[in-house]
Residue frames as qw, qx, qy, qz and C-alpha x, y, z in Angstrom:
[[0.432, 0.528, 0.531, -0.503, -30.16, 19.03, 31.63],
 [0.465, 0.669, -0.241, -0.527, -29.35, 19.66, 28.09],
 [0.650, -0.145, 0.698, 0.265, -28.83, 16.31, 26.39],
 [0.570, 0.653, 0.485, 0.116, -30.27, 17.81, 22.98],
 [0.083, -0.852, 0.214, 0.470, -27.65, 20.36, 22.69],
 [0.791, 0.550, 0.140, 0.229, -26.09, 20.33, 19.19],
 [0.549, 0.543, -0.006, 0.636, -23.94, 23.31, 19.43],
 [0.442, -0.871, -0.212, 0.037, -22.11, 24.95, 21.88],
 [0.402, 0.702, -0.154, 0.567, -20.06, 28.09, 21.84],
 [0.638, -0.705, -0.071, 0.301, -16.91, 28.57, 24.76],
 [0.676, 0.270, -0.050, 0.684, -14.77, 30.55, 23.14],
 [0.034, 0.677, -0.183, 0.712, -12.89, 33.77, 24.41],
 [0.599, -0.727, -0.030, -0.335, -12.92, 32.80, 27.71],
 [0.014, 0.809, -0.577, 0.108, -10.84, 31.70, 30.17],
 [0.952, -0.204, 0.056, -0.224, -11.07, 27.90, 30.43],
 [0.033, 0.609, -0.787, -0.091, -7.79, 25.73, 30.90],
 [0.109, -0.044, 0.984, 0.133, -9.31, 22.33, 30.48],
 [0.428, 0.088, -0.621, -0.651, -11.39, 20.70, 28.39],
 [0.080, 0.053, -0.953, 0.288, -14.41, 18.83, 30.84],
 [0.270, 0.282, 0.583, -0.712, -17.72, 18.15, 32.09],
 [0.567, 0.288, -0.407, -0.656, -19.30, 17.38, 28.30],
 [0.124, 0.090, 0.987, 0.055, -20.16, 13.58, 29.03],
 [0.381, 0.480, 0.494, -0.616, -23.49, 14.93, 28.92],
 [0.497, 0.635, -0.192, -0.560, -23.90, 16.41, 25.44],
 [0.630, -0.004, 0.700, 0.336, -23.81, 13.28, 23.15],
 [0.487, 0.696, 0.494, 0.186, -25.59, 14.92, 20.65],
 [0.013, -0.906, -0.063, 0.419, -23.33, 17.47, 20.08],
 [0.774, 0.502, 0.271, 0.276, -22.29, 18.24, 16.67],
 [0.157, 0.772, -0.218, 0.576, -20.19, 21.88, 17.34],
 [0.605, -0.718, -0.084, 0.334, -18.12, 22.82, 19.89],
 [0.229, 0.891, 0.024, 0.392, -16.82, 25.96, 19.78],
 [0.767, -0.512, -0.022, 0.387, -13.54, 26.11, 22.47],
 [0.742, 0.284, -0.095, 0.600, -10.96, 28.55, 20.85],
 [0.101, -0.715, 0.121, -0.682, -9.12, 31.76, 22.54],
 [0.788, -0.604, 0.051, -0.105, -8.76, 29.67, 26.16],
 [0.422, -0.753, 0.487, -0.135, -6.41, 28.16, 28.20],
 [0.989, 0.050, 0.122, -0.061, -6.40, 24.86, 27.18],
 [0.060, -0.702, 0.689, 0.167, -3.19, 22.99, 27.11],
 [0.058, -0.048, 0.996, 0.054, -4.42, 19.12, 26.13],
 [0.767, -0.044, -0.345, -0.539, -7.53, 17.59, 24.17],
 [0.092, -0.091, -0.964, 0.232, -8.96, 15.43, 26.55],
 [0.200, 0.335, 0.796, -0.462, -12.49, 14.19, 27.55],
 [0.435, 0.263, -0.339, -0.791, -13.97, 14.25, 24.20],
 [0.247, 0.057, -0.921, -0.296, -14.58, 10.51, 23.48],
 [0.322, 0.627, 0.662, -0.255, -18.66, 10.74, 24.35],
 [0.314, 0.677, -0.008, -0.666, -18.97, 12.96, 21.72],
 [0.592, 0.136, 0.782, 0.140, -19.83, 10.72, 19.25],
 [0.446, 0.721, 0.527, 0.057, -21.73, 12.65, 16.98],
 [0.249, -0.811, 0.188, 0.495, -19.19, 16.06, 17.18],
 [0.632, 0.571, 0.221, 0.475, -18.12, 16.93, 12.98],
 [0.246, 0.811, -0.096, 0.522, -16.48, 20.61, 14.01],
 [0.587, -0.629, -0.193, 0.472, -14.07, 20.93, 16.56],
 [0.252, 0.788, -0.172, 0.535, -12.41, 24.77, 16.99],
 [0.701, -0.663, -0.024, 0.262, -9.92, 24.95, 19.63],
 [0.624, 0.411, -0.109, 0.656, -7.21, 27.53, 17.83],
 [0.065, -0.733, 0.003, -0.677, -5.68, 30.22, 19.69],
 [0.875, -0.457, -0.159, -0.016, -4.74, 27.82, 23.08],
 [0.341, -0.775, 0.513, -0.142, -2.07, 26.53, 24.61],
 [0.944, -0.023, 0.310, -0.113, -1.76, 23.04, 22.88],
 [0.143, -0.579, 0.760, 0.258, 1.38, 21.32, 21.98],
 [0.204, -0.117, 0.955, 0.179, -0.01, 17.73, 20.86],
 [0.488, 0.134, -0.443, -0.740, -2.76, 17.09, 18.64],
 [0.132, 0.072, -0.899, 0.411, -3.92, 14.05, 20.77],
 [0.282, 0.235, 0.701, -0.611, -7.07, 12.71, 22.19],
 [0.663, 0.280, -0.241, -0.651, -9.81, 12.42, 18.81],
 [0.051, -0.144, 0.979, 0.132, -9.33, 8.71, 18.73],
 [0.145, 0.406, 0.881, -0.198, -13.19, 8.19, 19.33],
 [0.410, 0.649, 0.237, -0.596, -14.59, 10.97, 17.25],
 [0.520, -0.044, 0.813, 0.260, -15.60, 9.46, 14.43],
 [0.295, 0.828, 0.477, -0.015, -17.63, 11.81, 12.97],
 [0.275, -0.677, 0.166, 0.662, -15.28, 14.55, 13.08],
 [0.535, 0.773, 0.335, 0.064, -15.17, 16.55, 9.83],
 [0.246, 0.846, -0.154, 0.448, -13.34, 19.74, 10.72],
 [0.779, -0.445, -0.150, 0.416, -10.53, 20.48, 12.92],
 [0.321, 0.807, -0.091, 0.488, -9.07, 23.91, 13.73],
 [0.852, -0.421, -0.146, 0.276, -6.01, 24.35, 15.59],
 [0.509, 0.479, -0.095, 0.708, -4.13, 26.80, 14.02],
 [0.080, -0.758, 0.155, -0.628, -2.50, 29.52, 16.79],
 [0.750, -0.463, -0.468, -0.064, -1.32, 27.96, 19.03],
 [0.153, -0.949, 0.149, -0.232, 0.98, 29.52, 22.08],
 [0.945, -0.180, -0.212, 0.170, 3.47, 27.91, 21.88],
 [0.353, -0.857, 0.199, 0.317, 6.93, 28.64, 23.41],
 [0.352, 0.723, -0.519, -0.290, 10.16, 29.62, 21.17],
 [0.143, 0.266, -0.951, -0.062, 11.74, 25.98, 19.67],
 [0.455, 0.113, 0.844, -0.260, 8.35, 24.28, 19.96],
 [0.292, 0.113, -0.541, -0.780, 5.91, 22.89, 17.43],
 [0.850, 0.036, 0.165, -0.499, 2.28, 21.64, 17.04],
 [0.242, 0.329, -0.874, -0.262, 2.83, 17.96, 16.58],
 [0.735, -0.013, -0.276, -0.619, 0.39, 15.17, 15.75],
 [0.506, -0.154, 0.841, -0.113, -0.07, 11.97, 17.94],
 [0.173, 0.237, -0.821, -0.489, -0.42, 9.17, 15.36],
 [0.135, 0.379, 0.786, -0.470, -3.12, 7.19, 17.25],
 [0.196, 0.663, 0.143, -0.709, -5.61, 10.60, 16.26],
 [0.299, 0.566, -0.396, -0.659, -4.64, 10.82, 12.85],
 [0.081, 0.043, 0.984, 0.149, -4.71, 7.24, 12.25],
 [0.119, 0.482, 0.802, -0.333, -8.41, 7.48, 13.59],
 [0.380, 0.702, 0.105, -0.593, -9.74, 10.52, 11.54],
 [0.166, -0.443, 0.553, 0.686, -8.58, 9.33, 8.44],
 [0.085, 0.351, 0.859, 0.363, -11.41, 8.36, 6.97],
 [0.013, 0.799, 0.597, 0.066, -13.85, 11.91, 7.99],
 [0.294, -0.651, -0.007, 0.700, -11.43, 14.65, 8.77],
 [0.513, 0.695, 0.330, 0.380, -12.02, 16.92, 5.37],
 [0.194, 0.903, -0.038, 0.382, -10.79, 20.30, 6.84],
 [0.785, -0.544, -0.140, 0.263, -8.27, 21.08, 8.43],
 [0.135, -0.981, -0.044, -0.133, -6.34, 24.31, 10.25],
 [0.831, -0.303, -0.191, 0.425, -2.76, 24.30, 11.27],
 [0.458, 0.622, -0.110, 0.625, -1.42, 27.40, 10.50],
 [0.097, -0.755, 0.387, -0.521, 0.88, 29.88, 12.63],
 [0.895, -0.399, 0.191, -0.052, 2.03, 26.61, 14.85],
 [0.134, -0.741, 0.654, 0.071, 5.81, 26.57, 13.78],
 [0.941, 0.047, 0.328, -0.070, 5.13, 23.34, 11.99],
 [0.065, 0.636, -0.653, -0.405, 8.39, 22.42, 9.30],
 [0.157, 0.113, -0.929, -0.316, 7.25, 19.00, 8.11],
 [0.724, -0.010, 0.280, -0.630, 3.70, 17.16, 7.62],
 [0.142, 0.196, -0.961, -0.133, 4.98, 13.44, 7.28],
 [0.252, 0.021, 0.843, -0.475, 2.19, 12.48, 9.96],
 [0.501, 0.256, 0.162, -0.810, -0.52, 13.75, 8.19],
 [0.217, 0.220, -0.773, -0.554, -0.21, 11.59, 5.13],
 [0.080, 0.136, 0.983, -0.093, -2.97, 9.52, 6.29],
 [0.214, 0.499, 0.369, -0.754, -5.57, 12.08, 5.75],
 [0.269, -0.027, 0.497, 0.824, -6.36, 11.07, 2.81],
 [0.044, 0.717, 0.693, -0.059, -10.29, 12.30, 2.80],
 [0.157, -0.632, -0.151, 0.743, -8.91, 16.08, 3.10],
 [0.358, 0.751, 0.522, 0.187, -10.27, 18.55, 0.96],
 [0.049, -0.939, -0.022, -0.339, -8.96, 21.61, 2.82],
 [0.736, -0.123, -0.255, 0.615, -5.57, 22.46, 4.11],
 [0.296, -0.946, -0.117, -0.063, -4.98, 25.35, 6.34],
 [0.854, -0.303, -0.126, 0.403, -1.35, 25.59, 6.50],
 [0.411, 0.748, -0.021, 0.520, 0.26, 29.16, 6.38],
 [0.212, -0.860, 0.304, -0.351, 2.70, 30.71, 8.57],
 [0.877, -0.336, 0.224, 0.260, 4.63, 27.32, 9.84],
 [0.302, -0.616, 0.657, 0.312, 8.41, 26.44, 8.49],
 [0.877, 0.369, 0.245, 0.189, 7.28, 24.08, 5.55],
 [0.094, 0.673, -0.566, -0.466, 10.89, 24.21, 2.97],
 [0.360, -0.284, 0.853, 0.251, 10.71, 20.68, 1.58],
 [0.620, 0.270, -0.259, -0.690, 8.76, 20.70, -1.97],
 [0.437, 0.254, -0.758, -0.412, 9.40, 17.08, -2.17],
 [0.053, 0.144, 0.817, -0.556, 8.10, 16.10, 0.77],
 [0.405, 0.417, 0.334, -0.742, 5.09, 18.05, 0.15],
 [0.670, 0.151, -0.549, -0.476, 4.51, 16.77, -3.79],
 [0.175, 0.071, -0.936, 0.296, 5.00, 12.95, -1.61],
 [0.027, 0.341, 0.908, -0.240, 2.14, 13.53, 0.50],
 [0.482, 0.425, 0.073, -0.763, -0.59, 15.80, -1.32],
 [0.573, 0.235, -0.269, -0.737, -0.29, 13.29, -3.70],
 [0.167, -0.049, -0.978, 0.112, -1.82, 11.05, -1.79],
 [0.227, 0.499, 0.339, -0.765, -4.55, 13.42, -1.09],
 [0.223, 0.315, 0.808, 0.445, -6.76, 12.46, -4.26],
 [0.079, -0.749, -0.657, -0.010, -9.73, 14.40, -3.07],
 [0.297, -0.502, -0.169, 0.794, -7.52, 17.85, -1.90],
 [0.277, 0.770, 0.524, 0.235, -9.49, 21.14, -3.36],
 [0.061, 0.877, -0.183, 0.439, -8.13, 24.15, -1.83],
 [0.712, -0.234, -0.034, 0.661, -4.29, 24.60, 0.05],
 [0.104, 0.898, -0.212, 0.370, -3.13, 27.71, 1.26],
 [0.829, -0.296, -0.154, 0.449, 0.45, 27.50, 2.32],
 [0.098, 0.938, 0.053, 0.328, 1.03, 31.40, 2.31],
 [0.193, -0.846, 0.389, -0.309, 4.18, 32.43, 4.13],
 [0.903, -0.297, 0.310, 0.037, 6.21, 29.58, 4.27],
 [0.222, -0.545, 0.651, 0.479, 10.00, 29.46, 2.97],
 [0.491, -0.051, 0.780, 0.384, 8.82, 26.72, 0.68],
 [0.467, 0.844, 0.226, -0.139, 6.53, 29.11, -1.64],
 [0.123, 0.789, -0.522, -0.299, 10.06, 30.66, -2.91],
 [0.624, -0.121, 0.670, 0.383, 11.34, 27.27, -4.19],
 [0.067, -0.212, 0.823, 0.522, 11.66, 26.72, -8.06],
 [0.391, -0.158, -0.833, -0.359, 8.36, 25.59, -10.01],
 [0.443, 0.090, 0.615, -0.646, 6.05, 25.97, -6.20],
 [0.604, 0.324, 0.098, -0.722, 2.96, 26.64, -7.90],
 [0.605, 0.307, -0.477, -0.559, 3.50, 24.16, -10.91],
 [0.321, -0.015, -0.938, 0.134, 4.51, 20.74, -9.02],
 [0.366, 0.110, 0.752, -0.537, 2.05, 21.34, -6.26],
 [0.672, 0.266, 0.107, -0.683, -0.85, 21.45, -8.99],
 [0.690, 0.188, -0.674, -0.185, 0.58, 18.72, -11.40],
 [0.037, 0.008, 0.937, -0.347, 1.06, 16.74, -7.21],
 [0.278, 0.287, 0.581, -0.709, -2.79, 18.01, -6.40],
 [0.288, 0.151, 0.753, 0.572, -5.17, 16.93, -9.57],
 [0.016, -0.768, -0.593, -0.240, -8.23, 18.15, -8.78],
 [0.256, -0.475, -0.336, 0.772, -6.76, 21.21, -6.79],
 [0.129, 0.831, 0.473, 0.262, -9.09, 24.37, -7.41],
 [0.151, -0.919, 0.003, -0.364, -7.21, 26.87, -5.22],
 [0.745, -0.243, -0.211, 0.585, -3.46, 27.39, -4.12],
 [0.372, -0.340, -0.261, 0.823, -2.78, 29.95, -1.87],
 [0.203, 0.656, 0.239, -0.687, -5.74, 32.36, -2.74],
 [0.270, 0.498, -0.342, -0.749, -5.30, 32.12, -5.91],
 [0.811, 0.289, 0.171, -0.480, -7.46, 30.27, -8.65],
 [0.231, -0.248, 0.830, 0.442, -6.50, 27.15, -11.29],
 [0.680, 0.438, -0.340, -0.479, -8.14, 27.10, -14.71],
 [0.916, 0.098, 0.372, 0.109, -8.41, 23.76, -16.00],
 [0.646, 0.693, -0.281, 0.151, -6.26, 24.91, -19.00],
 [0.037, -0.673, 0.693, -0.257, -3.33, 25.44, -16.61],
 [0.803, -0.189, 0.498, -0.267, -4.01, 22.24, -14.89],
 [0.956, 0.260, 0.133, -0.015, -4.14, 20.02, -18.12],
 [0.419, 0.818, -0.387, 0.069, -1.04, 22.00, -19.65],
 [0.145, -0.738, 0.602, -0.270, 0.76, 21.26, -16.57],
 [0.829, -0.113, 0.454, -0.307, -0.33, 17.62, -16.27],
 [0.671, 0.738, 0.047, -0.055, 0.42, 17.15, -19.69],
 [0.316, 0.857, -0.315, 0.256, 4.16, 18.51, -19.34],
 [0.662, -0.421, 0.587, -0.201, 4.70, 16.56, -16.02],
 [0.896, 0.191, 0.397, -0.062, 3.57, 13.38, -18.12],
 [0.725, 0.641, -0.202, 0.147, 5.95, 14.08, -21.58],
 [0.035, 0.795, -0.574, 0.191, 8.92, 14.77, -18.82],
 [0.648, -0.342, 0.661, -0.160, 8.57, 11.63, -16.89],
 [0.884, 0.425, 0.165, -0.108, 8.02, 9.66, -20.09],
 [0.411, 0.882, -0.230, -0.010, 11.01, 11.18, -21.22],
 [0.438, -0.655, 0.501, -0.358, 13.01, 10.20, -18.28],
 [0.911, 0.034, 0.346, -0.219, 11.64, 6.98, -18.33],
 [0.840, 0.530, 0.010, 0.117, 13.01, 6.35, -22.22],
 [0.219, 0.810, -0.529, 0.131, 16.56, 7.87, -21.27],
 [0.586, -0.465, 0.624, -0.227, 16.96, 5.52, -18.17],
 [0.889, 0.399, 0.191, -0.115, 15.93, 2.98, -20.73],
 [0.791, 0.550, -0.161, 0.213, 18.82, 3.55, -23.00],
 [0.227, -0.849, 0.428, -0.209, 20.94, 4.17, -20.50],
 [0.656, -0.306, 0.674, -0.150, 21.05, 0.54, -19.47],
 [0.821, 0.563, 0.013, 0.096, 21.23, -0.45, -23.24],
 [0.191, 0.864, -0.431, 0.174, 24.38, 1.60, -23.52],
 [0.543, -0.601, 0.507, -0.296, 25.37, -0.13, -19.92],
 [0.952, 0.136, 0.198, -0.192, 24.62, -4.19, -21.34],
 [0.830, 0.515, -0.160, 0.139, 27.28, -4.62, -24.01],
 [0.149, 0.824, -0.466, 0.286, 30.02, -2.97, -22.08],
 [0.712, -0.442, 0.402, -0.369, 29.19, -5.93, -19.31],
 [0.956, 0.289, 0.033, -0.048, 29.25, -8.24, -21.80],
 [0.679, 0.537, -0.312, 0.390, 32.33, -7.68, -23.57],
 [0.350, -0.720, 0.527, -0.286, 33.96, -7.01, -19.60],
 [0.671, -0.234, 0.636, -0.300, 33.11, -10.26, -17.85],
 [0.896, 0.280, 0.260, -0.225, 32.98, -12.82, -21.35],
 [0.691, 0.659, -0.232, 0.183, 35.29, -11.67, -24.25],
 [0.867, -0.113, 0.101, 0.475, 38.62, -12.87, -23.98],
 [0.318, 0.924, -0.021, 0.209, 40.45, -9.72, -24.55],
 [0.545, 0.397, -0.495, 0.549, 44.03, -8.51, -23.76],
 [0.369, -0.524, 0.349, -0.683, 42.69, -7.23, -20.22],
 [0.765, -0.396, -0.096, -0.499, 41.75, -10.59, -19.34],
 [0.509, -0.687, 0.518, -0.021, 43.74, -12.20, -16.56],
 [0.785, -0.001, 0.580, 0.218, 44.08, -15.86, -18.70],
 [0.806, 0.514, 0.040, 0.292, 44.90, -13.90, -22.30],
 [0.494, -0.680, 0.341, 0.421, 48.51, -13.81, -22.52],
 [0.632, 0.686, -0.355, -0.068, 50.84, -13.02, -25.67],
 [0.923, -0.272, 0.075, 0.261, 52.83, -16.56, -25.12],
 [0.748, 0.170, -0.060, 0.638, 56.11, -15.07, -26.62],
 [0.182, -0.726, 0.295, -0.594, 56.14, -12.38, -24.11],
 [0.649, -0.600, 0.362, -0.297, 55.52, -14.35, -21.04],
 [0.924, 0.201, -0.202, 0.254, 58.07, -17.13, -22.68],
 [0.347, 0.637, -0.339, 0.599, 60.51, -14.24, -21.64],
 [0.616, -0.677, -0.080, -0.394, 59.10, -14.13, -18.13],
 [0.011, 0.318, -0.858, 0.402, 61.59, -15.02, -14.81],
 [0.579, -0.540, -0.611, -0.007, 59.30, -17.71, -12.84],
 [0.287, -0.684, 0.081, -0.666, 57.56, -16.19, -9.76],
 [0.700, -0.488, 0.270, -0.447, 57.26, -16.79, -6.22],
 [0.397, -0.348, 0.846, -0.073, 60.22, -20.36, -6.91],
 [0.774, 0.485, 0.371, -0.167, 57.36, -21.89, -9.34],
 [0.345, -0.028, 0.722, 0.599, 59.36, -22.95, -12.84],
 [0.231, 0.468, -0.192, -0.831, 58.88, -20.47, -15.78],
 [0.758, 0.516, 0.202, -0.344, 57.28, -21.21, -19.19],
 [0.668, 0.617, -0.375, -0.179, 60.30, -22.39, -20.73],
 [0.122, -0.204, 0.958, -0.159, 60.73, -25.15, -18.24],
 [0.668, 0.120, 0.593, -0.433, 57.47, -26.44, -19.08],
 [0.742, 0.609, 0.045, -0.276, 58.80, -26.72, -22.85],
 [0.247, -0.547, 0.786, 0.148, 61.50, -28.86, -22.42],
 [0.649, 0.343, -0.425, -0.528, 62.20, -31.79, -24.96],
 [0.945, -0.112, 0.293, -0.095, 61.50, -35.65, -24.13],
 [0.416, -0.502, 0.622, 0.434, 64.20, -37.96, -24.95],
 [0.620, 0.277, 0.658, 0.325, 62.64, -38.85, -28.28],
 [0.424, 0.066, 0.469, 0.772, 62.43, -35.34, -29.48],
 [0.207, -0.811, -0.511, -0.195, 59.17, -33.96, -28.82],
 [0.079, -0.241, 0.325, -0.911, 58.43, -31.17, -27.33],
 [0.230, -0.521, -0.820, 0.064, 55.69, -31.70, -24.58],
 [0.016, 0.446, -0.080, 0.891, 53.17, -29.00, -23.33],
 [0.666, -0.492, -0.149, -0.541, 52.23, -28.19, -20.53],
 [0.938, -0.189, -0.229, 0.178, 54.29, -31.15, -18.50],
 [0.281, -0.886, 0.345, -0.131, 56.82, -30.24, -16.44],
 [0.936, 0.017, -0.228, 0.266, 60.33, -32.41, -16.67],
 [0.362, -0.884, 0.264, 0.135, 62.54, -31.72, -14.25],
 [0.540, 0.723, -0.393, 0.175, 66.06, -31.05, -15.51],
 [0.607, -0.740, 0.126, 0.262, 69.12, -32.08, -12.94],
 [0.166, 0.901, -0.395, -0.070, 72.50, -31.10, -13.20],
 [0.437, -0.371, 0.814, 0.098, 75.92, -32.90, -13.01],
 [0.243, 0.323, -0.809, -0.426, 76.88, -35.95, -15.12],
 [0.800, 0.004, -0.140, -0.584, 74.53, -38.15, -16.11],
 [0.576, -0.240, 0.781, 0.026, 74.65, -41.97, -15.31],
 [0.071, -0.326, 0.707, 0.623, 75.17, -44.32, -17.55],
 [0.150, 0.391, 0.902, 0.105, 71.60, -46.11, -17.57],
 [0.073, 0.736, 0.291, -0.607, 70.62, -42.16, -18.57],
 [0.102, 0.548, -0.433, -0.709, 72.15, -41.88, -21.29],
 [0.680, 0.456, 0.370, -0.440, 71.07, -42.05, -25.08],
 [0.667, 0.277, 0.442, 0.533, 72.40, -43.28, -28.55]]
């Protein structure tokens, strides 16, 4: 009987499944956290639905938003899960909100990595404290793809102790206004933007001369004739040389013709024993 409902509050209670809402197209809230629920399902009439709250369940998979297209917010954080599990995100969902999802809850869900998310890139707001994040580079990777991202609280996570937290996430996050409760001045912002930019530049120009440095040594390997290279030999060394492998040395190949020459390069076999007589020379 209520097709004009807009908002509608089920939290604290004891509900284990998410049903019976084909009715309510027009509904823009729904209020579901503090239940039973183990699995987002039977949402996809809710066309018009921008706030979903469903922390404080029983949900393992993030799963079933494919048709809410309106969807703004999304809070999920608490979830009950059991020891060695984590909230994890069905692509499908995330694929499908990535163009309206702006806020969005995950904390206390034993999360350790947010590859999936990267598609979000509309987010403004990141909920993400209490999980397992450790990987800063992971996290500079996908925030800064996040163009639009204003406030990130990632309170209580191993990766706040890294090296530099605070300064890469803001030079990752450009417009960010607020990390982890605490405020960014534009001064700090530019300084740090600024100092990013002169390092990478810097980088840039070493790598640069590196491969100068790198060029000539190639050259003079693979071109110049030098004593390393396999064809230069010092001939009055390798005149001294036994022959290898049965193959007649260099000083059978410099044997004199019968007129007195020396030929190079030509091989004349020598034989032994007495010559005949139509061998022999004046």
């Amino acid at each position: 009987m209520c097709r004009n409902l807009t908002v509608l509050y089920l939290y604290d209670n004891q509900i284990s499944q998410i049903c019976n809402l084909g009715f309510a197209s027009n509904l823009t809230h729904l209020y579901m956290q503090n239940n039973n629920i183990s699995c987002i399902e039977n949402l996809s009439s809710l066309h018009k639905l921008s706030k979903l709250f469903l922390g404080g369940n029983s949900i393992t998979v993030v799963e079933g938003l494919d048709e809410l297209k309106s969807l703004k917010e999304l809070h999920v954080e608490g979830q009950k899960l059991s020891r060695g599990e984590k909230l994890v995100f069905d692509p499908r969902s995330i694929s499908s909100l990535s163009e309206t999802l702006c806020i969005l809850n995950i904390s206390k869900n034993h999360i350790d990595e947010i590859w999936d998310l990267a598609p979000l890139q509309k987010l403004t707001h990141l909920y993400a404290t209490d999980n397992q994040l450790r990987d800063i580079q992971e996290l500079e990777t996908v925030f800064s793809q996040w163009s639009q991202m204003r406030l990130l609280d990632l309170n209580r996570n191993p990766v706040c102790h890294k090296p530099k937290y605070r300064d890469r996430l803001i030079t990752a996050c450009k417009i960010l206004e607020d990390l982890d409760g605490k405020q960014i001045n534009e001064l700090s912002r530019q300084f740090l933007i600024n100092w990013k930019a002169s390092k990478d530049a810097k980088k840039k120009l070493d790598d640069g001369e590196d491969i100068k440095e790198k060029m000539p040594n190639a050259l003079t390997t693979d071109f110049r004739v030098g004593p390393q290279h396999p064809f230069a030999h010092d001939r009055s060394s390798s005149l001294s040389k036994p022959s290898e492998y049965g193959k007649p040395g260099a000083t059978d190949q410099l044997q004199g013709d019968s007129r007195g020459r020396r030929s190079r390069g030509v091989y004349i076999p020598v034989r032994t024993g007495r010559p005949r007589k139509s061998e022999t020379t004046d």
